[in-house]
PyMOL Python script that loads the backbone (N, CA, C, O; Angstrom):
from pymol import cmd

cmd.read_pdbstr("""\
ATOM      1  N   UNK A   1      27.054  -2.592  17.936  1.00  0.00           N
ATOM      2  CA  UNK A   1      25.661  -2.938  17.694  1.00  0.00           C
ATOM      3  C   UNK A   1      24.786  -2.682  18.916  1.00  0.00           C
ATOM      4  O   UNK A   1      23.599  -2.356  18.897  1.00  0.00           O
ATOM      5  N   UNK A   2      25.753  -2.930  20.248  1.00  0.00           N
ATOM      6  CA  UNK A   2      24.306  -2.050  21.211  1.00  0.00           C
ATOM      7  C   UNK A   2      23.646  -1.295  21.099  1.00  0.00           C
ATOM      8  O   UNK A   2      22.454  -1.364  21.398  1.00  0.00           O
ATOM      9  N   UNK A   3      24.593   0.305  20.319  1.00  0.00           N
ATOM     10  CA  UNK A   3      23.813   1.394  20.225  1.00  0.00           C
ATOM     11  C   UNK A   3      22.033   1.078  19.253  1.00  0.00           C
ATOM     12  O   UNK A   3      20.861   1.281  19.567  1.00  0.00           O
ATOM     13  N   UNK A   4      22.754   0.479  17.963  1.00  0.00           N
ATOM     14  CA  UNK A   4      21.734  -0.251  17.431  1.00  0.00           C
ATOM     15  C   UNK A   4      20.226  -0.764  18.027  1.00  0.00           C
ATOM     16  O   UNK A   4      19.161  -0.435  17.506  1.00  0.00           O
ATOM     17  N   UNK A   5      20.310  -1.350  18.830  1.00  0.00           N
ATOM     18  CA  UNK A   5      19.484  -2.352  19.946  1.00  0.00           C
ATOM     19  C   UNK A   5      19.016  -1.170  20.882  1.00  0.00           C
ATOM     20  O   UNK A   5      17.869  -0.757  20.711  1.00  0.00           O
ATOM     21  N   UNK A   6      19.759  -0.623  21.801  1.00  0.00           N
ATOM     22  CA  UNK A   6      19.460   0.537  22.310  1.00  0.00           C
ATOM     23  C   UNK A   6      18.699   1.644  21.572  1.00  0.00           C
ATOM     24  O   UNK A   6      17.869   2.399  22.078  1.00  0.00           O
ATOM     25  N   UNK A   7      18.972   1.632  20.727  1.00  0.00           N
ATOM     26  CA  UNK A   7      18.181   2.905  19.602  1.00  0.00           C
ATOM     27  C   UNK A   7      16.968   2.351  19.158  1.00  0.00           C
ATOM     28  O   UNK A   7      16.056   3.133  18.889  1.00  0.00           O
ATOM     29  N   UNK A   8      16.721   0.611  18.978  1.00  0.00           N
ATOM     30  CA  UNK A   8      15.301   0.550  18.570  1.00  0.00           C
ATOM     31  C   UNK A   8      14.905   0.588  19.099  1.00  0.00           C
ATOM     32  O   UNK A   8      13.731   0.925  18.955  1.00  0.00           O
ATOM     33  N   UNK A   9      15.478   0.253  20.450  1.00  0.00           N
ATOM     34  CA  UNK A   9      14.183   0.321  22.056  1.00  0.00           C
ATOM     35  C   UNK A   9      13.662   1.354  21.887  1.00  0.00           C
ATOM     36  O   UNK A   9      12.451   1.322  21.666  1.00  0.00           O
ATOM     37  N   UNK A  10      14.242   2.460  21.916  1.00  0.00           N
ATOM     38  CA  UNK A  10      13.806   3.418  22.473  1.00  0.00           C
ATOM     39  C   UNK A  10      13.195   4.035  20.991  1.00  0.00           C
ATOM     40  O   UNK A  10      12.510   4.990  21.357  1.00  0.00           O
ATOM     41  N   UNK A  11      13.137   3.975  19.937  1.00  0.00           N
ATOM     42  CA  UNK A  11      11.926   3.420  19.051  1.00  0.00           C
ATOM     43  C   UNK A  11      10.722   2.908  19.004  1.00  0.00           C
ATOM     44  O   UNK A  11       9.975   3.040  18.035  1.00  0.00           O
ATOM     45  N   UNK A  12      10.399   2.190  20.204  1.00  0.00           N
ATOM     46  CA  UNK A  12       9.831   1.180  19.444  1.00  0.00           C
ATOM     47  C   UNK A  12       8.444   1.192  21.034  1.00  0.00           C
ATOM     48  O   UNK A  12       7.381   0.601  21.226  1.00  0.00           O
ATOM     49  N   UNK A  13       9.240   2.167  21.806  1.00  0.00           N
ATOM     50  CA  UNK A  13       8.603   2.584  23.069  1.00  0.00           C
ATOM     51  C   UNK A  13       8.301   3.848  22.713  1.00  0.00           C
ATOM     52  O   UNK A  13       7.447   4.240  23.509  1.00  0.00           O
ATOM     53  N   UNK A  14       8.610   4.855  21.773  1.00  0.00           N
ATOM     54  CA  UNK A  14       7.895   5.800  21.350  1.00  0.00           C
ATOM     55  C   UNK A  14       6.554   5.768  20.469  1.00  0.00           C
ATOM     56  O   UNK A  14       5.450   6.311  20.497  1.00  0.00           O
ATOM     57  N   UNK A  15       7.277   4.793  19.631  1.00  0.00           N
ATOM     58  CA  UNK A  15       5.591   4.485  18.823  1.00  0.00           C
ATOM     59  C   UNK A  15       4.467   3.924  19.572  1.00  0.00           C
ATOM     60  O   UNK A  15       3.383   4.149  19.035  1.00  0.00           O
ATOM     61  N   UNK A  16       4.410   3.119  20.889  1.00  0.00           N
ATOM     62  CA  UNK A  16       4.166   2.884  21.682  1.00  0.00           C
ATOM     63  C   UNK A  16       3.062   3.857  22.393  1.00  0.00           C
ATOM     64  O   UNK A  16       1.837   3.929  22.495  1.00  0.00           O
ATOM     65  N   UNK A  17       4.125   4.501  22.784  1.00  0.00           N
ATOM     66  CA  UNK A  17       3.614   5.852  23.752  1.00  0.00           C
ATOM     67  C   UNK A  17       2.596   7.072  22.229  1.00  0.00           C
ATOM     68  O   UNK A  17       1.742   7.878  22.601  1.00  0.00           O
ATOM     69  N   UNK A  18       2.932   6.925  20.786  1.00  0.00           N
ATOM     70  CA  UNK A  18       2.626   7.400  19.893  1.00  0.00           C
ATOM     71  C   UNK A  18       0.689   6.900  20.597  1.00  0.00           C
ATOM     72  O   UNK A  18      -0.157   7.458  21.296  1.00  0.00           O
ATOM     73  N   UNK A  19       0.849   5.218  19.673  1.00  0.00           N
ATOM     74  CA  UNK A  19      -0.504   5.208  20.219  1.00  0.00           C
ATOM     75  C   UNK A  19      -1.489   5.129  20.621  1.00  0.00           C
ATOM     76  O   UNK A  19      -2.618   4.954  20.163  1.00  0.00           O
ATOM     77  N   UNK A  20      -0.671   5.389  22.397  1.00  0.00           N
ATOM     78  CA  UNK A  20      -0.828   5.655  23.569  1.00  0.00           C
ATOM     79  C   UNK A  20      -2.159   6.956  23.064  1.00  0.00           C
ATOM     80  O   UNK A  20      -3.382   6.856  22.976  1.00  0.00           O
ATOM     81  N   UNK A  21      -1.090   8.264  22.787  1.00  0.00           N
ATOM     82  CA  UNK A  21      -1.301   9.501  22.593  1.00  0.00           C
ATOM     83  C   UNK A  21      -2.728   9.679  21.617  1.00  0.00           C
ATOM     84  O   UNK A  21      -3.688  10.400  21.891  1.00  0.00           O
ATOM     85  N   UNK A  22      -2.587   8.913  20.557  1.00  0.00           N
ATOM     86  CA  UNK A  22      -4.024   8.686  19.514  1.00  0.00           C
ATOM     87  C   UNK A  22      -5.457   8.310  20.573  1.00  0.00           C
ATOM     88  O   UNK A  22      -6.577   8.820  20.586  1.00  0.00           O
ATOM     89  N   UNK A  23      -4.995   7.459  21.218  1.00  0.00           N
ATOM     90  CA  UNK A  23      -5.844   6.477  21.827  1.00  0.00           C
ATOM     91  C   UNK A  23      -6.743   7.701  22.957  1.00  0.00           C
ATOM     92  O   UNK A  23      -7.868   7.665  23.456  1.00  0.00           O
ATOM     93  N   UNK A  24      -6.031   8.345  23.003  1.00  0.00           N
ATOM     94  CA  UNK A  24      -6.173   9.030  24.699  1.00  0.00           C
ATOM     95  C   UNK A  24      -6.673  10.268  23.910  1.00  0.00           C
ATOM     96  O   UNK A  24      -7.364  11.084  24.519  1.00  0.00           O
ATOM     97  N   UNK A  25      -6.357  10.487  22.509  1.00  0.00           N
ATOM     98  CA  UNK A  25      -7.025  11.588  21.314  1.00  0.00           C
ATOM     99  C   UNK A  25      -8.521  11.567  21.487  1.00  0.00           C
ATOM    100  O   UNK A  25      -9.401  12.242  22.023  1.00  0.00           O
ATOM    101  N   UNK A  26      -8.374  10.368  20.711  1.00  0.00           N
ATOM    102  CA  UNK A  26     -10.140   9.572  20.226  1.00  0.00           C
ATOM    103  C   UNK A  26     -10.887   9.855  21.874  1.00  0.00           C
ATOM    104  O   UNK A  26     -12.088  10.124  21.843  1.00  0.00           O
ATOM    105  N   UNK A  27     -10.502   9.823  22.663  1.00  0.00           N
ATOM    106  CA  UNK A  27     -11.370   9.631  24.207  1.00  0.00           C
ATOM    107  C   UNK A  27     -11.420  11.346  24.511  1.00  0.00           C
ATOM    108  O   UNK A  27     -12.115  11.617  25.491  1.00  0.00           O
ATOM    109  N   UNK A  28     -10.906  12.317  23.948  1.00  0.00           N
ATOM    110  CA  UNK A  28     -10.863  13.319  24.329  1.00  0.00           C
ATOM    111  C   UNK A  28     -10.132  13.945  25.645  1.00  0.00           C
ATOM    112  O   UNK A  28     -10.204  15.028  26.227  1.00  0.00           O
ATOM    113  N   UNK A  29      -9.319  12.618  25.850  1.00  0.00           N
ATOM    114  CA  UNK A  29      -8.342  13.143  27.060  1.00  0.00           C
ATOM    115  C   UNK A  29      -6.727  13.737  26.442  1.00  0.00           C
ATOM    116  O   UNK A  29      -5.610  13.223  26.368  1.00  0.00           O
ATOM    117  N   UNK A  30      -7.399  15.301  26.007  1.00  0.00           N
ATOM    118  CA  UNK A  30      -6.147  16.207  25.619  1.00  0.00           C
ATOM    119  C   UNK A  30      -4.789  16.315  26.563  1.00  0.00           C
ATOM    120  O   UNK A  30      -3.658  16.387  26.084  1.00  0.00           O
ATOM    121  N   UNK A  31      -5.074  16.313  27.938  1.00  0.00           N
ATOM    122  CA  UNK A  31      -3.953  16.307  28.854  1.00  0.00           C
ATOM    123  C   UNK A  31      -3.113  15.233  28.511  1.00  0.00           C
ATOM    124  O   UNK A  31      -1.977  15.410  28.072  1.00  0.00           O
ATOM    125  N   UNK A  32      -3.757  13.819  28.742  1.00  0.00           N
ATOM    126  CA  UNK A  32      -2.970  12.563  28.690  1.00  0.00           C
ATOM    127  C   UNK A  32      -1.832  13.001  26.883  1.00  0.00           C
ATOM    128  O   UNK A  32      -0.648  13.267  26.679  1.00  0.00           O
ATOM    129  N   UNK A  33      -3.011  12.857  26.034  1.00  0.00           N
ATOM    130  CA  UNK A  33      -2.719  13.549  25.059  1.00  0.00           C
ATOM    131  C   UNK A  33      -1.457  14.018  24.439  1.00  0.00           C
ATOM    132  O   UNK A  33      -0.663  13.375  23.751  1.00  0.00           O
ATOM    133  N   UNK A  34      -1.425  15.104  24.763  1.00  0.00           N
ATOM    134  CA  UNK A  34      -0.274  16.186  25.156  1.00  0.00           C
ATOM    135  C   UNK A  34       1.163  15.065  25.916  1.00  0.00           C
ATOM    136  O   UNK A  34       2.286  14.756  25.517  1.00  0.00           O
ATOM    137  N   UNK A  35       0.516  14.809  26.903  1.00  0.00           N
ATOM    138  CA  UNK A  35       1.673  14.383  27.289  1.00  0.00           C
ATOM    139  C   UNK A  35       2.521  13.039  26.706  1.00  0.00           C
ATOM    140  O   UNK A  35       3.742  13.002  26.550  1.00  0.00           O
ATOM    141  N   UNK A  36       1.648  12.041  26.450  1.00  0.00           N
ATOM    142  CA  UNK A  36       2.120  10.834  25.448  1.00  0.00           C
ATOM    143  C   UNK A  36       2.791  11.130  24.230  1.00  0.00           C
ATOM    144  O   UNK A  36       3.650  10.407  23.723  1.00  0.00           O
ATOM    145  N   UNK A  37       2.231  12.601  23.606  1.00  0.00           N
ATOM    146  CA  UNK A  37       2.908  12.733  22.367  1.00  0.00           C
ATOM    147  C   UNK A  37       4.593  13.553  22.555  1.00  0.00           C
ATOM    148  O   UNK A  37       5.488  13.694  21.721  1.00  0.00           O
ATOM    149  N   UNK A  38       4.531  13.881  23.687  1.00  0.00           N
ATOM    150  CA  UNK A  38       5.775  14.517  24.363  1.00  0.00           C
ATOM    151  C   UNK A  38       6.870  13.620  24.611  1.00  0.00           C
ATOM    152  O   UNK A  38       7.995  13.897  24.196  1.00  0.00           O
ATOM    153  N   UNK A  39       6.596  12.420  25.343  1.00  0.00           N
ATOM    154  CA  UNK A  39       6.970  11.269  25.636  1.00  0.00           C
ATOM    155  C   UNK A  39       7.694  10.825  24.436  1.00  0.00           C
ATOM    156  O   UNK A  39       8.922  10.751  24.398  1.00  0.00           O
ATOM    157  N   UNK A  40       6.821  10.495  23.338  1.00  0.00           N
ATOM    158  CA  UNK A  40       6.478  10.158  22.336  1.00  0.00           C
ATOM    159  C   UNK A  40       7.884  10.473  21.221  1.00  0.00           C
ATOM    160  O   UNK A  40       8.499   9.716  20.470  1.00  0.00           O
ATOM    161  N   UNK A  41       8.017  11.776  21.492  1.00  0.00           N
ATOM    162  CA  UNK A  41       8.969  12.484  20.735  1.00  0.00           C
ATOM    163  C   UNK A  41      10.271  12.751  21.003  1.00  0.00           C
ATOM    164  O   UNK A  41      11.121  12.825  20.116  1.00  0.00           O
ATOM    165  N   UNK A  42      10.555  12.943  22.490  1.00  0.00           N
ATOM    166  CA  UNK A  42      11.793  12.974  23.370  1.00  0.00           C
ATOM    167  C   UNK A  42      12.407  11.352  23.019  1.00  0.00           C
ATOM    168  O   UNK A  42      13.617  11.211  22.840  1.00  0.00           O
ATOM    169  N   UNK A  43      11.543  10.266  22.948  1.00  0.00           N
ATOM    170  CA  UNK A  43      12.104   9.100  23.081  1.00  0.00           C
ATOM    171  C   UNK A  43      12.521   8.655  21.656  1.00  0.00           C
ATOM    172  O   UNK A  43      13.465   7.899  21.424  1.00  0.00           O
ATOM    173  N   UNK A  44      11.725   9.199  20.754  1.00  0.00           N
ATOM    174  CA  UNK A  44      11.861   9.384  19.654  1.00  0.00           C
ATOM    175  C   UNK A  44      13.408   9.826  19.072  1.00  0.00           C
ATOM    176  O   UNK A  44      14.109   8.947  18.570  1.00  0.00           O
ATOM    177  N   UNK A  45      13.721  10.714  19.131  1.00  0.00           N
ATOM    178  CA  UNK A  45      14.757  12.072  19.109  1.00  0.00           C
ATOM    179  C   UNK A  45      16.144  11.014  20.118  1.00  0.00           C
ATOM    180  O   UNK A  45      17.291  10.959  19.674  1.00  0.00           O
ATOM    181  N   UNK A  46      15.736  10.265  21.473  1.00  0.00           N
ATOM    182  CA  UNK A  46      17.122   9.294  21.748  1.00  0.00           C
ATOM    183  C   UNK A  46      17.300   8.202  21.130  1.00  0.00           C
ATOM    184  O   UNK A  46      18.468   7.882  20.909  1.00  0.00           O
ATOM    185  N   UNK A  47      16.590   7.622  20.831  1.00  0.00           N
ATOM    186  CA  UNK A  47      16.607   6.729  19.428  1.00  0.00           C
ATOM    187  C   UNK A  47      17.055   7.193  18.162  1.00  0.00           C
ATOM    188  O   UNK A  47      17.373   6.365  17.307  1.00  0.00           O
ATOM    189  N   UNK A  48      17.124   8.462  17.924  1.00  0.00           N
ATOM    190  CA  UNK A  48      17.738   8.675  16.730  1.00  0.00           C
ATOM    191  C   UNK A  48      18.843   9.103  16.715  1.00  0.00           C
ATOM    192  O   UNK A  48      19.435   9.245  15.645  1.00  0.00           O
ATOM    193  N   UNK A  49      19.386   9.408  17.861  1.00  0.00           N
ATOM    194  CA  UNK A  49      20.631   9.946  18.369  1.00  0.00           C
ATOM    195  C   UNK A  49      21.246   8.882  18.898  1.00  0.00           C
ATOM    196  O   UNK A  49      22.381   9.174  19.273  1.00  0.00           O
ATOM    197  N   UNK A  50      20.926   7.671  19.093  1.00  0.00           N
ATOM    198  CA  UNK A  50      21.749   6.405  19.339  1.00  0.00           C
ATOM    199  C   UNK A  50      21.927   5.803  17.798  1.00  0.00           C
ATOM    200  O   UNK A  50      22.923   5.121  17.558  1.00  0.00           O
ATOM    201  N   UNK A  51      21.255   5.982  17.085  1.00  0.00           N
ATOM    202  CA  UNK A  51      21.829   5.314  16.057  1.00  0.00           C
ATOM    203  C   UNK A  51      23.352   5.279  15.692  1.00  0.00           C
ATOM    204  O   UNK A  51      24.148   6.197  15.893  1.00  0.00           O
ATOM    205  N   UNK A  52      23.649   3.947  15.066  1.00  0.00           N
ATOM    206  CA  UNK A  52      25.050   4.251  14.337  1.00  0.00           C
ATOM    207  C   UNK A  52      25.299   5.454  13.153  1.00  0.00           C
ATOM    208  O   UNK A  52      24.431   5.967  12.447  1.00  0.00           O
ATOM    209  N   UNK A  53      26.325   5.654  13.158  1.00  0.00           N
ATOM    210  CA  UNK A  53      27.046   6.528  12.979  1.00  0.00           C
ATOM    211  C   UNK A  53      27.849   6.323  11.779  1.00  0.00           C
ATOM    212  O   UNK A  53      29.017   6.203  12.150  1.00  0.00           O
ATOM    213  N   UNK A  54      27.724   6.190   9.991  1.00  0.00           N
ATOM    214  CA  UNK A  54      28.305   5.978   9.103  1.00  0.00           C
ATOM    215  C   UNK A  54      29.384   6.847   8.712  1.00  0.00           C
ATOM    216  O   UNK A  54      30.040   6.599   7.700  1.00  0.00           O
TER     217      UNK A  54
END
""", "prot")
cmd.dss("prot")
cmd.show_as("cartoon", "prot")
cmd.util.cbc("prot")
cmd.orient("prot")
C-alpha cells in the first residue's frame, strides 16, 4: 500500500501544479505556464507508474 500513498502524492501535487499552470494561463504568464503544465505531467505519469499493479 505505500506504492498506493506514494502514487496519490504525487497525484495530487500534479493537479496542484495543474492549477498552478491555469492560474498563471488566465495572467498571461505563458512561460510559468509551460512550465507548471510540464511539472504537471511528469508528476502525473510517476503517479501512474506507482500505482498497484493487478
Amino acid at each position: 500500500m505505500k506504492n498506493l500513498r506514494e502514487g496519490l502524492r504525487w497525484l495530487d501535487q500534479a493537479f496542484a501544479d495543474l492549477k498552478t499552470a491555469r492560474d498563471c494561463l488566465k495572467d498571461g504568464n505563458f512561460y510559468a505556464t509551460a512550465f507548471f503544465a510540464q511539472q504537471a505531467a511528469e508528476k502525473a505519469l510517476k503517479g501512474f507508474f506507482l500505482r498497484p499493479r493487478i
